[in-house]
C-alpha positions in Angstrom: -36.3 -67.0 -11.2 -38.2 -70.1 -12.0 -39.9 -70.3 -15.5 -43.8 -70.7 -15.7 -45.0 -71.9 -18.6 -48.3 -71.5 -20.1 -49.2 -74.9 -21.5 -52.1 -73.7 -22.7 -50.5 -71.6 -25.4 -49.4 -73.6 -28.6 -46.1 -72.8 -29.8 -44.8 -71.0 -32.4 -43.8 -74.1 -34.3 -44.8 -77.7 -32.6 -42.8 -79.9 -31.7 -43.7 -83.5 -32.1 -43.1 -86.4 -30.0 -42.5 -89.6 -31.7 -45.9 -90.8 -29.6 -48.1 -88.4 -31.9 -48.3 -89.9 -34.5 -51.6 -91.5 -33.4 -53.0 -95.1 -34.3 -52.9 -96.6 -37.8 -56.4 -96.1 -38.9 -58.0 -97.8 -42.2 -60.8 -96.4 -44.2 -62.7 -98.5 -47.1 -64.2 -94.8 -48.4 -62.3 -93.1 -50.3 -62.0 -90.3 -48.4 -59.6 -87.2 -49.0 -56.2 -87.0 -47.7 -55.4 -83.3 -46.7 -51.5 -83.2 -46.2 -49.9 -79.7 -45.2 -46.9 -80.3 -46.8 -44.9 -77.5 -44.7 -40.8 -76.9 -44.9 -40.9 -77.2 -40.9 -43.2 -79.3 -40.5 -45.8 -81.7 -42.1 -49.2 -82.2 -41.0 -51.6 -84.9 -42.4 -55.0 -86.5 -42.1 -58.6 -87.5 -43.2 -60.9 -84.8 -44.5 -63.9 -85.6 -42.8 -65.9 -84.0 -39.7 -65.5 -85.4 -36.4 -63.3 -84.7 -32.9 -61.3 -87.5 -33.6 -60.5 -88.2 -37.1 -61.2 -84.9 -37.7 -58.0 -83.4 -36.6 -54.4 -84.1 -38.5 -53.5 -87.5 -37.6 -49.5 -86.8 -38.1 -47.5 -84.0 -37.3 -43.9 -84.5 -38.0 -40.7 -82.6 -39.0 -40.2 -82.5 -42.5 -36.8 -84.2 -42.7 -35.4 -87.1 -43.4 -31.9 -88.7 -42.4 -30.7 -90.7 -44.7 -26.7 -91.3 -45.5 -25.3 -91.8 -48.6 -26.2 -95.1 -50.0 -28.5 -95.9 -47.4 -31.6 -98.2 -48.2 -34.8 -96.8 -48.3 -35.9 -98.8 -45.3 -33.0 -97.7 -43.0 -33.8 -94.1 -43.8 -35.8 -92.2 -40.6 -38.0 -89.5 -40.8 -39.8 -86.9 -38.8 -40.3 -88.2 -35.6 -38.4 -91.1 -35.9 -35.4 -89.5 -35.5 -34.7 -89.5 -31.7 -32.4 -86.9 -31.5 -31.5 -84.4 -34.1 -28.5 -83.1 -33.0 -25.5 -86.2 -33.6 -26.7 -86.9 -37.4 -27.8 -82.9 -38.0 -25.5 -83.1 -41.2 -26.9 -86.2 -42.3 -30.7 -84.4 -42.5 -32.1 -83.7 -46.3 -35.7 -81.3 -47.0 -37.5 -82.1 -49.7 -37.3 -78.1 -49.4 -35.6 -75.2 -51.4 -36.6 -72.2 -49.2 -40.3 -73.0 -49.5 -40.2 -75.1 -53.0 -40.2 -78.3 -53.2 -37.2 -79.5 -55.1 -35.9 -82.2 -54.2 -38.3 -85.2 -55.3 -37.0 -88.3 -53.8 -37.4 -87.2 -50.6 -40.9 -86.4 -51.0 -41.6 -89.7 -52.0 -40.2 -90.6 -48.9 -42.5 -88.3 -47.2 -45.7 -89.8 -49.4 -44.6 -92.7 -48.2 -44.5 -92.2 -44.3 -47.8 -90.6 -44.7 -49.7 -93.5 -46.5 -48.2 -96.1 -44.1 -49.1 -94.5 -41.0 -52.3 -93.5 -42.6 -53.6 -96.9 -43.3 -53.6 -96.5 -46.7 -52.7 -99.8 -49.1 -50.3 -98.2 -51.9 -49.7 -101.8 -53.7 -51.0 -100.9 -57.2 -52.4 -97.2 -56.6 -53.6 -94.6 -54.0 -57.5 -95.0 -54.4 -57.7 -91.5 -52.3 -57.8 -88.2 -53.4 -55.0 -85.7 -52.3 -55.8 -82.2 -51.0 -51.8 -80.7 -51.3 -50.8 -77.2 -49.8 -47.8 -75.8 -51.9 -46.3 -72.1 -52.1 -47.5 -68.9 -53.2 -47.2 -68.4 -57.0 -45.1 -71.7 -56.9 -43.1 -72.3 -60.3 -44.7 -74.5 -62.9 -41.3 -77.0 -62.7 -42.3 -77.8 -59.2 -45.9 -78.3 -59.3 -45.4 -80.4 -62.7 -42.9 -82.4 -60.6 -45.4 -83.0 -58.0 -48.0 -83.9 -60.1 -45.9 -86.8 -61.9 -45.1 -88.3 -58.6 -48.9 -88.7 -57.2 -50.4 -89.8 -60.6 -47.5 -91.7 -62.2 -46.1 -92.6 -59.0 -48.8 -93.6 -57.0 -51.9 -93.4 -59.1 -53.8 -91.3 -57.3 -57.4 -90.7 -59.1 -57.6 -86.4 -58.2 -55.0 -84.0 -56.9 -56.1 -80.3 -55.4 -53.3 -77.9 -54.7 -53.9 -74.8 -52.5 -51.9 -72.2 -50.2 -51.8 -73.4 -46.8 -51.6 -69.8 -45.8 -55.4 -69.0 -48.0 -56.6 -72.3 -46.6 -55.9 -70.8 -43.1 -57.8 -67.4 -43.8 -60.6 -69.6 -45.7 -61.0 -71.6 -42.2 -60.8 -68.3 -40.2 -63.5 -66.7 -42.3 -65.9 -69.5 -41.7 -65.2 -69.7 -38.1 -66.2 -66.1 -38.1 -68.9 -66.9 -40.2 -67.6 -64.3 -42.7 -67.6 -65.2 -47.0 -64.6 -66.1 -48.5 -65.3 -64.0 -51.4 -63.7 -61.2 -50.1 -60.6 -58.3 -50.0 -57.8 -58.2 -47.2 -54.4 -59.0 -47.2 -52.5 -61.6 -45.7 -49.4 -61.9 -43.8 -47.5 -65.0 -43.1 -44.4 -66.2 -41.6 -42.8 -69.8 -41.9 -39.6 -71.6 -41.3 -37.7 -70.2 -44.4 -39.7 -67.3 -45.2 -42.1 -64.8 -45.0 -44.7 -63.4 -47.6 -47.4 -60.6 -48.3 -50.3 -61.9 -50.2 -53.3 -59.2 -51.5 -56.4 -60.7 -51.5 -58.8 -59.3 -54.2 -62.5 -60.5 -54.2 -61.6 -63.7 -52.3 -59.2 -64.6 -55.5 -55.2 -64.1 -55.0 -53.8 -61.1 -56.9 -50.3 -62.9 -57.7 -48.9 -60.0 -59.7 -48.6 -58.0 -56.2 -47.0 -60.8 -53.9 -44.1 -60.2 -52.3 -41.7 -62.5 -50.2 -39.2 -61.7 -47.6 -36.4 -64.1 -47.1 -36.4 -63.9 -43.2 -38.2 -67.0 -41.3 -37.9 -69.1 -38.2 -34.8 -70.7 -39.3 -33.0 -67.6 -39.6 -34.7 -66.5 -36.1 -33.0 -70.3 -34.3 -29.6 -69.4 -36.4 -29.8 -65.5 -35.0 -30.0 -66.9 -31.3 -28.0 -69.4 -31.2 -25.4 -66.8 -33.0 -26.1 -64.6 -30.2 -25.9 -67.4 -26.9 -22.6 -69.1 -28.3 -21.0 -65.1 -28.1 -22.5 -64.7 -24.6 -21.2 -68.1 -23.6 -18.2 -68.9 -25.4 -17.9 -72.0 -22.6 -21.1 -73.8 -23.8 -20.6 -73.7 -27.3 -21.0 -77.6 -27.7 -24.1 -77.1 -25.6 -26.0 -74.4 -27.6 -27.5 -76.5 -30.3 -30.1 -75.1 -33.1 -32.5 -77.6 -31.6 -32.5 -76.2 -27.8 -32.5 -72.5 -29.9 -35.8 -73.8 -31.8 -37.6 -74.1 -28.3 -36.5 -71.1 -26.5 -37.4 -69.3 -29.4 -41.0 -71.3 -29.0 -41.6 -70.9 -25.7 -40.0 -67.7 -24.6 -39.6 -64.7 -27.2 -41.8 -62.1 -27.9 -42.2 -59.3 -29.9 -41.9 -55.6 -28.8 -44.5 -53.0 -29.5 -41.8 -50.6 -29.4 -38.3 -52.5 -30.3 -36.0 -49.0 -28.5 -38.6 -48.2 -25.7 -38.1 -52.1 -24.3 -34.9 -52.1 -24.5 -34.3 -49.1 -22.3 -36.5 -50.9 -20.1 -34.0 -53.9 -19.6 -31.4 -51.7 -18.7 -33.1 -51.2 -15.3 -31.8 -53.6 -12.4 -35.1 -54.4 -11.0 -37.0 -55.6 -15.2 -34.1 -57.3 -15.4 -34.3 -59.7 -12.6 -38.0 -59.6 -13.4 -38.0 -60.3 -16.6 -34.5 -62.8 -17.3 -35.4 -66.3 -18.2 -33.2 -69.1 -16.5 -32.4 -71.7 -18.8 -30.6 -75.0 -17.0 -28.2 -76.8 -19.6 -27.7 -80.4 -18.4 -24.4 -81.2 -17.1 -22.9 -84.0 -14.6 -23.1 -83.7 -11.2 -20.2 -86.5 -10.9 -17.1 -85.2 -8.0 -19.2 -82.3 -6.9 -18.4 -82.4 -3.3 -21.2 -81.2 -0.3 -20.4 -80.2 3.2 -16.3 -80.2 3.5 -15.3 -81.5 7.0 -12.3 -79.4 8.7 -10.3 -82.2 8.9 -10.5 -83.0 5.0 -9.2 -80.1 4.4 -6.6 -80.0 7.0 -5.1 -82.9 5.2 -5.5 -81.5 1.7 -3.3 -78.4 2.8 -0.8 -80.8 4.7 -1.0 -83.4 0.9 -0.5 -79.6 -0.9 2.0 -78.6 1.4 3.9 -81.6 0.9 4.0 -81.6 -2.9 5.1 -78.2 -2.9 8.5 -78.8 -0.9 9.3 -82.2 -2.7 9.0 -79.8 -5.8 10.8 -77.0 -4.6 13.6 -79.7 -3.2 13.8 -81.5 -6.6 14.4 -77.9 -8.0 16.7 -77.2 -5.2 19.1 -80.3 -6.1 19.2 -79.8 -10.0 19.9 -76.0 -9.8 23.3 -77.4 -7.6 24.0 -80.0 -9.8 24.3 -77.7 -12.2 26.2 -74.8 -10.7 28.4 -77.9 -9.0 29.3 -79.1 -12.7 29.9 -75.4 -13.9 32.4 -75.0 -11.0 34.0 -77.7 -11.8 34.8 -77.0 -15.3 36.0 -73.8 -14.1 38.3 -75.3 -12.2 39.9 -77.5 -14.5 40.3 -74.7 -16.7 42.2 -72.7 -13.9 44.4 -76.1 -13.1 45.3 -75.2 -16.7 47.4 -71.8 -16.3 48.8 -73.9 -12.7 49.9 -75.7 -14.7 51.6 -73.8 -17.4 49.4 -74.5 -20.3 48.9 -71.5 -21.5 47.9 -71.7 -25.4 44.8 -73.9 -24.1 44.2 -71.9 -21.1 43.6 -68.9 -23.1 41.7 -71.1 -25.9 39.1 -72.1 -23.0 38.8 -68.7 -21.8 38.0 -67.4 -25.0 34.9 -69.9 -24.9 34.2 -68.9 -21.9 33.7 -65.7 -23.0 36.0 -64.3 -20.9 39.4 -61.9 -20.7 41.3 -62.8 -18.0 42.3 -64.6 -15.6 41.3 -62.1 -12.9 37.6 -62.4 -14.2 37.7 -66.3 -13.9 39.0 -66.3 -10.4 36.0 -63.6 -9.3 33.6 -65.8 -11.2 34.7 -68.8 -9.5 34.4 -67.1 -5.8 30.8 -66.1 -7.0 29.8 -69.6 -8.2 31.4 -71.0 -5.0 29.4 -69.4 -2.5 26.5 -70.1 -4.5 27.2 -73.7 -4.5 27.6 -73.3 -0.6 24.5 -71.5 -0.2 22.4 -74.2 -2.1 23.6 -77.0 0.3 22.7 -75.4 3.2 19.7 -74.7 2.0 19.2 -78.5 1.5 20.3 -79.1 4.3 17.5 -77.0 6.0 14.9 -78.4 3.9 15.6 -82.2 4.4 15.7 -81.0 9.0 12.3 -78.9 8.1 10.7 -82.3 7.0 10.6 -84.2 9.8 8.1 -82.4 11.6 5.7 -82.5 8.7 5.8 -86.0 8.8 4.3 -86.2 12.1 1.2 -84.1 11.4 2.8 -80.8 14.0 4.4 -78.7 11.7 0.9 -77.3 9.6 -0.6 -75.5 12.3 2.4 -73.8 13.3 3.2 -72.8 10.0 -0.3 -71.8 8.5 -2.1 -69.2 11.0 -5.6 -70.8 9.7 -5.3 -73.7 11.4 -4.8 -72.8 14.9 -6.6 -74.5 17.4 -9.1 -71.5 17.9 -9.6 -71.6 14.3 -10.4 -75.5 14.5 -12.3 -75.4 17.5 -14.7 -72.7 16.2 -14.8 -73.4 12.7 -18.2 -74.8 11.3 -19.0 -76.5 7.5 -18.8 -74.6 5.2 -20.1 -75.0 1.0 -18.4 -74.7 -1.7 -17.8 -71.4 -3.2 -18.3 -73.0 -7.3 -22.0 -73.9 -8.4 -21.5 -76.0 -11.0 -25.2 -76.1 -12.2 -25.2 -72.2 -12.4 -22.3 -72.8 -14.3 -24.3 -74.6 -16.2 -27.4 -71.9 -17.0 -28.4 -69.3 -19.7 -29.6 -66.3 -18.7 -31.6 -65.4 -21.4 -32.4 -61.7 -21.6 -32.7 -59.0 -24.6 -32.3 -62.1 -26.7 -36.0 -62.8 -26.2 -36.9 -59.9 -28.3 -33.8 -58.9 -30.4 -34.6 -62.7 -32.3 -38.3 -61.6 -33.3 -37.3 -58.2 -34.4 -35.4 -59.6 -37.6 -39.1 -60.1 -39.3 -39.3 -56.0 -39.2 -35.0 -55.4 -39.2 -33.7 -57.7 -41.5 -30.8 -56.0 -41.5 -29.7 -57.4 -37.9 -28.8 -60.6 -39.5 -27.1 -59.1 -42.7 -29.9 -59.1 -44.8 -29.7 -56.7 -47.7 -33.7 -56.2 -48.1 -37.2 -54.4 -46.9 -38.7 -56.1 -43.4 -42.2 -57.1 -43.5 -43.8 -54.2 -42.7 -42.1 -52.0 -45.1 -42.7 -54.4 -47.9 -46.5 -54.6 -46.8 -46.7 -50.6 -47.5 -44.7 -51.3 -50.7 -47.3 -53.5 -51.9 -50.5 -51.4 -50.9 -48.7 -48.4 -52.5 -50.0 -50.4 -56.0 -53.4 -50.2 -55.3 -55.6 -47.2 -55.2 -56.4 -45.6 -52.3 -60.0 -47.1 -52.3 -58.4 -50.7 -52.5 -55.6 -49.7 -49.9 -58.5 -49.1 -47.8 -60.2 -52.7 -49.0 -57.2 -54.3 -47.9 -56.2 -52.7 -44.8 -59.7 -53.8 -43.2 -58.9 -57.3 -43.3 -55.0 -57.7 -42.6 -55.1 -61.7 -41.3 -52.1 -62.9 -39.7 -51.2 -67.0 -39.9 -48.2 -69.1 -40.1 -46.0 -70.7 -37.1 -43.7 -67.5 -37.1 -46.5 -65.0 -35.9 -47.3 -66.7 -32.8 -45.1 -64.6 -30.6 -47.0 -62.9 -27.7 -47.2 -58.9 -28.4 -47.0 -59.7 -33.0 -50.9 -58.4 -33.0 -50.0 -55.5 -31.0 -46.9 -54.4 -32.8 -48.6 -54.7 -36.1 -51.3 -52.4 -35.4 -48.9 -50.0 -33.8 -46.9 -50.1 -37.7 -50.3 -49.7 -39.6 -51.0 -47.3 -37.4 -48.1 -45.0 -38.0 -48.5 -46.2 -41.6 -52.1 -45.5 -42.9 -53.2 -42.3 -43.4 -54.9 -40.1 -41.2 -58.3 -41.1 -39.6 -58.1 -44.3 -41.7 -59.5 -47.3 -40.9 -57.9 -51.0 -40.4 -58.3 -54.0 -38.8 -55.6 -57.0 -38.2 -57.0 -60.7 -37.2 -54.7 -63.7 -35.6 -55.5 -66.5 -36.9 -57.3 -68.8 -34.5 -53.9 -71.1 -34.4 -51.6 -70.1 -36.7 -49.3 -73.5 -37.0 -52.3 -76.2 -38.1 -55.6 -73.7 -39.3 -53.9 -74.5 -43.1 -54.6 -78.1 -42.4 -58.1 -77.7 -41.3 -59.0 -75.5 -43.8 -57.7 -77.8 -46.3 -59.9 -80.2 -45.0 -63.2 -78.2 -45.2 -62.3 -77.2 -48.6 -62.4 -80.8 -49.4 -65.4 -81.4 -47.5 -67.2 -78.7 -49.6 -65.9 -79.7 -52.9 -66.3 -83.0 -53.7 -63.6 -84.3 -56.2 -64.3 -83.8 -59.7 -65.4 -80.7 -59.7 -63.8 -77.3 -59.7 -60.3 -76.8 -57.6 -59.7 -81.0 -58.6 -57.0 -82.0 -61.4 -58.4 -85.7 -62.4 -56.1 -87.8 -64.4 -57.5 -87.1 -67.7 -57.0 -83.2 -66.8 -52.9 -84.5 -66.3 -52.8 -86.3 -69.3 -54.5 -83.9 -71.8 -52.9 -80.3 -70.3 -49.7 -81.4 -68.6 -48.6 -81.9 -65.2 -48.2 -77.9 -64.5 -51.8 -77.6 -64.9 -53.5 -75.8 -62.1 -57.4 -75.9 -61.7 -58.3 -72.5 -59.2 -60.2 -72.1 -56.7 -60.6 -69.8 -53.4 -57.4 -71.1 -52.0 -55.1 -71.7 -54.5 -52.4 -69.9 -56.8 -53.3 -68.7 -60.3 -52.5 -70.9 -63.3 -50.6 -68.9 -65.8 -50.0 -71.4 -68.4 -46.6 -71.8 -69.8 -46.4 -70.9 -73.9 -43.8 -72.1 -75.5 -43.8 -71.1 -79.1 -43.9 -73.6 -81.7 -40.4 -73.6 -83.8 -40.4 -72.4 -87.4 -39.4 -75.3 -90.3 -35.7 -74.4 -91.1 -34.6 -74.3 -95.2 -31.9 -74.9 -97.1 -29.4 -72.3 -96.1 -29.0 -70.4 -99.4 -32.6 -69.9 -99.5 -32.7 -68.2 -96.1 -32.7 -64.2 -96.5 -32.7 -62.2 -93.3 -35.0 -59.7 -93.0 -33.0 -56.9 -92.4 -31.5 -57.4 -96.1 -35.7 -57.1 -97.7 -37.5 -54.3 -99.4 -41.1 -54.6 -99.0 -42.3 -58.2 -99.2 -46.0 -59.5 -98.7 -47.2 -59.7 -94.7 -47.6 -63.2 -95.0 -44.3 -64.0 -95.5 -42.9 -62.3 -92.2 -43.1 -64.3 -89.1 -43.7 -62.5 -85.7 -39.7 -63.6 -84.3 -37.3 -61.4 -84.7 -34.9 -64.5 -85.6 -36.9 -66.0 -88.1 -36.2 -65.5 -92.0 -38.0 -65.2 -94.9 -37.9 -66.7 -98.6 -38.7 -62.9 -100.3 -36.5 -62.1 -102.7 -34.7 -59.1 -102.5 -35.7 -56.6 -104.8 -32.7 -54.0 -107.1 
């Protein structure tokens, strides 16, 4: 069955040519740069309206390969890299899961994005940055961040949202709706997967959950699963040819048992079964075999055969010939009257008698006979093979009727279905892990059952808030039927006559990126959701200013330590009577200079 694709869909997870990473374009404003700084992939570009520059001028895989002690300039990234495969253990992520951890290659990412951006870094970054980073992300990593763009690069204002809110921010003005307002939100990446309540347009970050289960671990499950199938193509099964099946041709089940009954029928099989061709060299593949070519292959076969069989022939005689002979020596022996080694050779010979040698040397003489005349045979056998007679009278198949009537024939091995995947219950089985975790080995709740863990915190008035505005986004929800199979879970999950409502993002994989950019559009920098440099310097790089989209800053205390004494001075508490309130500090640690009282 031939495949039909639908190029009109976007998949799940784009994936970039080296070519679209469009023209170097220079800006004297100073406008925004709105980077969507995702663990698949990265998308960046100017915040300003417009069909063209409008739209994210890179989209790239967020990896870099660089060896160890490689220079900076020999190190590729995204697109650059040609072909992931030979130096896949050579590739570093800036990514932990979905944090950013690792520091210098983010600068190497910064870097890629300025240059093909047009933007002169010599000195500073005269352009502010609109950054997406994850929900409730730790104040290490977003104090980490912050150091690199203003210390690093001198950027004059930094914003930091979540790309998933900036997607339901773009979505609601699309749909001309106010951001100000409750739902929940769903999303799925390359690493993982969270559950994010929306309360009064603000994130309610003491109720989000994540679940460890992403796109990665959906490439890793069916590439687990084709390797078993076809233990012959192991080589041939890479992650990267698993990233764009999964892209292009899973879906999700409304109901995960009902479909696969359905693909034990003969008929959805054929109907359903995706062909996937695996390249492979046609080199020695032979087409329509003439009757003559394979009249002399038999006879070339035939030929080989009997020299082997001859070559057998003569060193099974040679040895039974040398065996008789020793056998006879050893008899000449007793002719002879030597009877202490006579009986000394028998002994080795494993033998008791003289009787028994004779027998065994009429035995081993008739085989030696037999064995010549077979020889004999063989070599007066050969000479009609020679001249080209002797094949059709021994082989029936290649009588003259036979040869006469015969047509071409193909041959019976295809070595380009030899060469395909026939991809079946895999297409849904690798989607199903987002609600079954437990298919992979993965000790936790699926998505669904951790969404009705996190409503069950709310009261039923806000349950019912929520469940009217459940918005789907990220790369991992594009999979045909995800809409469907939601509503089918909330369904069976809501109470009785409730109402709900899910939304798909308009496109799931870039809406963060455009909804970064008319954040930036509508907030000019400086004002509220923009960390100046001043605001860096004064309350610290994990300082977080909110707005609509972003995370909530819950500063970091860190209690100021208490002047230590001499030590004989120092009196623990537990050892006091009742001493003044002013002279007890709020640790439990601490100590106090009361005296103790008899």
């Amino acid at each position: 069955m031939a495949i039909v694709r639908d190029e009109t869909r976007t998949s799940l997870l784009a994936r970039p040519s080296p070519n679209d990473v469009g023209p170097i374009v220079h800006h004297p404003m100073r406008l925004p740069v709105a980077a969507d700084n995702g663990s698949f992939q990265t998308r960046a570009g100017w915040a300003c309206k417009g069909d063209e520059l409008g739209a994210p001028r890179l989209l790239f895989k967020s990896v870099a390969a660089r060896s160890r002690g490689a220079a900076r300039s020999e190190t590729q990234i995204g697109n650059d890299i040609s072909n992931l495969e030979p130096v896949r253990w050579l590739l570093k992520s800036q990514f932990d899961r979905n944090v950013v951890v690792n520091f210098e290659i983010q600068e190497l990412m910064f870097d890629y994005i300025f240059s093909h951006l047009g933007v002169v870094t010599e000195g500073s970054v005269e352009h502010p940055i609109v950054l997406t980073e994850a929900p409730c992300n730790p104040l290490h990593s977003r104090q980490m961040m912050s150091e690199l763009l203003f210390e690093c690069y001198r950027v004059p204002h930094v914003s930091y949202g979540i790309d998933c809110l900036y997607s339901l921010y773009y979505n609601n003005a699309l749909s001309n709706l106010t951001h100000q307002n409750t739902g929940i939100v769903l999303s799925s990446g390359y690493h993982c997967s969270h559950i994010l309540p929306v309360i009064n347009g603000r994130l309610d970050a003491g109720n989000c959950k994540r679940v460890n289960v992403g796109g990665s671990q959906a490439a890793s499950y069916l590439q687990r699963l084709l390797q078993l199938k076809y233990p012959g193509h192991l080589a041939a099964v890479t992650l990267s040819r698993m990233e764009e099946l999964l892209h292009e041709h899973s879906y999700t089940a409304t109901d995960y048992h009902q479909e696969l009954e359905k693909w034990r029928s003969v008929e959805f099989y054929e109907q359903e079964v995706h062909r996937m061709q695996l390249p492979f060299s046609a080199k020695g593949l032979g087409g329509v075999v003439s009757v003559e070519e394979r009249q002399e292959r038999r006879t070339q076969q035939l030929r080989r055969l009997q020299e082997i069989n001859a070559r057998r022939r003569e060193e099974k005689l040679q040895q039974d010939q040398e065996r008789l002979d020793k056998l006879l020596t050893v008899q000449e022996l007793l002719e002879d009257g030597y009877l202490e080694q006579f009986h000394k050779n028998l002994v080795q010979l494993n033998m008791d008698s003289a009787e028994e040698l004779q027998s065994y040397i009429n035995k081993l003489s008739l085989v030696v006979e037999q064995g010549r005349q077979r020889l004999l045979q063989a070599s007066e056998m050969e000479q009609p093979m020679d001249e080209g007679d002797g094949v059709t009278e021994m082989d029936p198949d290649f009588s003259e009727e036979n040869t006469e009537t015969e047509k071409p024939v193909q041959p019976v091995f295809n070595m380009a279905e030899y060469h395909q995947l026939f991809v079946g219950t895999e297409r849904l089985r690798v989607s199903e892990i987002l609600f079954q975790p437990s298919l992979i080995g993965e000790d936790q709740m699926g998505m669904m059952e951790t969404l009705q863990y996190v409503l069950a915190g709310y009261t039923p008035e806000q349950q019912e808030a929520l469940a009217r505005n459940v918005f789907l986004t990220g790369g991992n929800l594009q999979y045909p039927g995800m809409k469907e199979r939601i509503e089918r879970e909330l369904l069976a999950m809501r109470p009785f006559q409730s109402h709900f409502q899910v939304m798909m993002a308009s496109r799931p994989a870039v809406d963060a990126w455009y909804g970064a950019r008319d954040w930036a559009l509508e907030h000019p920098p400086g004002g509220e959701g923009w960390i100046s440099r001043q605001d860096y310097e004064e309350k610290g790089g994990e300082y977080l200013s909110e707005h609509c989209a972003s995370n909530v800053f819950i500063p970091m205390k860190i209690a100021k330590p208490v002047p230590r004494l001499a030590e004989p001075l120092l009196v623990p508490i537990t050892t006091m009577t009742a001493a003044s309130p002013d002279s007890v500090s709020a640790s439990p640690s601490t100590f106090t200079l009361a005296p103790t009282q008899t």
